[in-house]
N, C-alpha and C positions, 0 to 999 in steps of 0.2 A: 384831616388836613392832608393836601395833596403834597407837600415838601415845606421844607423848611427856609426858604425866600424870604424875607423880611414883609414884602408887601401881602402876602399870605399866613401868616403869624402875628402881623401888630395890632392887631383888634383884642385876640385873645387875652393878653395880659390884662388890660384892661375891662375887661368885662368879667372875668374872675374875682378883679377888686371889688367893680361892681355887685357881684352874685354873695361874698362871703360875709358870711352869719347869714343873709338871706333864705338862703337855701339848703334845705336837711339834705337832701342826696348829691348833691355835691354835681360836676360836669365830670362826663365822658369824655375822651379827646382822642381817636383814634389815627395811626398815621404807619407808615414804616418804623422799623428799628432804628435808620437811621435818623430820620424825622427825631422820633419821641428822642434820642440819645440827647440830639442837637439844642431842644427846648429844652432839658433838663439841663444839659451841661454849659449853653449861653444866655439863657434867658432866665427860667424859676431857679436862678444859681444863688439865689440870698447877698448877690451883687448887683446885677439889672433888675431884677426882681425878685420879690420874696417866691418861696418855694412853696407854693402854693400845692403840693400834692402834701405837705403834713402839717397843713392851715387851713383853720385855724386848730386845727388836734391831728393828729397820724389817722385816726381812725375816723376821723370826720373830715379827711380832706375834700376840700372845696374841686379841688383836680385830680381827677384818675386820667392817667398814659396808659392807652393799650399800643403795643404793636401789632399788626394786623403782615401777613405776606401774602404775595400776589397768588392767587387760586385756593386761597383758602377763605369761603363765607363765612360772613360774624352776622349776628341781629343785630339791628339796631333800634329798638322798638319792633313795630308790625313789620319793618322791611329786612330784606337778606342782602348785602352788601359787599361785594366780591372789588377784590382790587388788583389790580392790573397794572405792571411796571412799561412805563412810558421811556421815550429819549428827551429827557431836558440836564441839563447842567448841573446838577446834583439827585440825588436819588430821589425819586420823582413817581406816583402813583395816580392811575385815572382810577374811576370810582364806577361799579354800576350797583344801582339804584333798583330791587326788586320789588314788587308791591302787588295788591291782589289784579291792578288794571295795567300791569306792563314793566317792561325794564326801562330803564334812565342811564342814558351812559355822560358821565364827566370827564373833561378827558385830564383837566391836570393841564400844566408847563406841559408843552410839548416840542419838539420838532418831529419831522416824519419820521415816523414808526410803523412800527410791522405789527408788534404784539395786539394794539387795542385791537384791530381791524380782525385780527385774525379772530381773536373773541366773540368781536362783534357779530362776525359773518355765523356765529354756530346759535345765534340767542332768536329764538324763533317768534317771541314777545317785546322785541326792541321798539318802544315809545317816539324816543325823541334821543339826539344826540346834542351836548353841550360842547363843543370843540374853541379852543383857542384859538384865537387869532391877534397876534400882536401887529404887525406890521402890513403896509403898500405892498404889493410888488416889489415897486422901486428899491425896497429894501431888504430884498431877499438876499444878499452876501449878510447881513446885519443880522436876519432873523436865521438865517442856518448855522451862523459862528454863535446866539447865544440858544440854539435849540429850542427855538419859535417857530410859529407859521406865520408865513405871510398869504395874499390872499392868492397868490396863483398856488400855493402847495395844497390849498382847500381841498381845490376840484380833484388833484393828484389824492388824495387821502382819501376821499371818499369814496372813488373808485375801487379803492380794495376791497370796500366792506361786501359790495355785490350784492347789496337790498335795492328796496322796490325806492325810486328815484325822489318819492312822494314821502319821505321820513323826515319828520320835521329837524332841520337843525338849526341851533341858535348860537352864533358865534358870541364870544364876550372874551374880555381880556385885551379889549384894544388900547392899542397907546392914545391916549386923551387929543395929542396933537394931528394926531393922521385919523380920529375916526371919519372924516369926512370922506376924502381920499378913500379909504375903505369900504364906504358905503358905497359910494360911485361902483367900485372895482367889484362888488358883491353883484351888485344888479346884473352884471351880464355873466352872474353862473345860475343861469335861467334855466338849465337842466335839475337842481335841485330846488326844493325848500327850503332855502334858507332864509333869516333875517336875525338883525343885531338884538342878542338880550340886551333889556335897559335896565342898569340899577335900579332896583325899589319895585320892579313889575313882579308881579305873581302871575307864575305860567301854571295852567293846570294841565295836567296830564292823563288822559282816559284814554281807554282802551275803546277801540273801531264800535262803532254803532251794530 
């Protein structure tokens, strides 16, 4: 979990309820220190929701909290998973995504930042890039007061990383009411790869022919 935001948290509880007695090994849930504190201490607090890291037994909980810190890799299955502290409004972490055909970078809540890019530019196997974009232009005071991108800060961003221009990236996290606005504004950053991920699409990701 990239932070603790409610629109990035409220699936979870619910799909816990869903999984319990179902499932012998229970869920992983990796995030920051501050993250995991935040779900334990407002949400699995056995007031919003049951505490589901010692349910339905302590030793069979349905939820394990890992905290995870930035440049330190964990596994995650087959893949190696490094996480990387972003600028958004509460402690906040992009994801990259290692695997035998490439890296995956996530970028998390964002506004413009320094650290992923600086990462980014050392990872010699970088795939595709996932980056945020919540808002227009038009509403670039709105997206740097809550530590968003809008679509002119795109092109500014990407420019840091200093890869080949042809890296696939797929914007997502747009505001419902402006993605249209968005789309238009995307089309003329004609120097990159870019285009809108769509809920529900499966991107697959391979390494160059």
């Amino acid at each position: 979990i990239t932070h603790a935001h409610l629109d990035h948290v409220n699936a979870l509880p619910f799909l816990l309820d869903n999984l319990i007695g179902r499932v012998a090994a229970g869920v992983d849930v990796y995030g920051s220190a501050e993250t995991v504190e935040a779900l334990r201490r407002h949400i699995f607090n056995g007031v919003i929701w049951p505490d589901f890291t010692v349910l339905p037994k302590p030793d069979q909980a349905v939820l394990r909290l890992h905290a995870v810190s930035p440049g330190e890799p964990f596994p995650v299955g087959p893949y190696m998973v490094e996480a990387v502290a972003v600028n958004h409004s509460v402690p906040t972490l992009a994801y990259l995504i290692e695997g035998p055909d490439g890296t995956v970078a996530f970028s998390g809540d964002t506004g413009p930042t320094e650290n992923l890019w600086h990462r980014l530019s050392q990872i010699k196997n970088l795939r595709a890039i996932f980056l945020e974009t919540s808002f227009p232009t038009s509403h670039a005071e709105l997206a740097g007061r809550t530590r968003h991108l809008c679509v002119e800060d795109v092109g500014r961003e990407l420019a840091k990383i200093g890869h080949s221009l042809g890296l696939p990236v797929y914007l997502y996290h747009l505001k419902p009411e402006y993605q249209d606005v968005i789309k238009r504004e995307v089309d003329h950053l004609a120097a990159w790869k870019i285009r809108l991920a769509v809920p529900g699409e499966t991107i697959k990701i391979t390494a160059p022919a």
